[in-house]
Structure formats: C-alpha cells, structure tokens
C-alpha positions in Angstrom: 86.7 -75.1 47.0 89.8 -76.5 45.5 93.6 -76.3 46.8 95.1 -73.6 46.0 99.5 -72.7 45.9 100.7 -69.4 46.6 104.2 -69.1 45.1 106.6 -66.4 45.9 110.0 -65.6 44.9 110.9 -62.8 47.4 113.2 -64.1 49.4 113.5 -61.5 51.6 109.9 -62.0 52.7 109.1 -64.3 55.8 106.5 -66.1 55.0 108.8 -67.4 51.7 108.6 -71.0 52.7 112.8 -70.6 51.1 111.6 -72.7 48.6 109.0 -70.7 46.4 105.7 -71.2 48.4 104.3 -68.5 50.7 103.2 -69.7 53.8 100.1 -67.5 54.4 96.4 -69.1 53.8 96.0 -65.6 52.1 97.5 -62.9 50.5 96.4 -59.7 50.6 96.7 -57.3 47.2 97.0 -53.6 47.1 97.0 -50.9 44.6 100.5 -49.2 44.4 98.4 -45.8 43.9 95.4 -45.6 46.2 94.2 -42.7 44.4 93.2 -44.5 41.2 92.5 -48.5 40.2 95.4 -50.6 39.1 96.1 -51.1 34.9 98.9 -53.3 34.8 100.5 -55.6 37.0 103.5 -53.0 38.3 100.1 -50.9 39.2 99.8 -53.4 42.6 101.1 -54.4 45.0 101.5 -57.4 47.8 100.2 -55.7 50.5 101.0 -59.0 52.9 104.6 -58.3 52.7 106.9 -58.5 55.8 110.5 -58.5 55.8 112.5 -61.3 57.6 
C-alpha cells in the first residue's frame, strides 16, 4: 500500500498537526443526513472531528 497525507485546514480540530496535516492514521467520513446517501461534498461529513 502506498503513503498516504491527510491534510486538514480546521484549525480548531486537535489532531490538526497546526500546519495542514491531520495526525490520525485514519479518518472516518459520515453522511451529514443519515437518512439518505450523500450527493455532493457539503452532503458529508468528517465524522473524526474533535475540538481542541
């Protein structure tokens, strides 16, 4: 498997490395509607958000 970056600009979230890069091995993504499957990119969400 090769490397992969996950880059985040949410500041406020604490595994933001404070300079773009998320910290996590993994992210986790979620639908911002559980009741139907997401169409466009505001339709999800990053469910592996915590706040500093």
């Amino acid at each position: 498997m090769s490397h992969q970056e996950i880059k985040c600009n949410v500041e406020s979230c604490r595994f933001n490395s404070g300079s773009h890069h998320c910290t996590l091995n993994e992210i986790t993504v979620g639908s911002e509607s559980p009741s139907r499957e997401p169409d466009t990119e505001q339709d999800t969400i990053c469910a592996s958000f915590s706040h500093k």
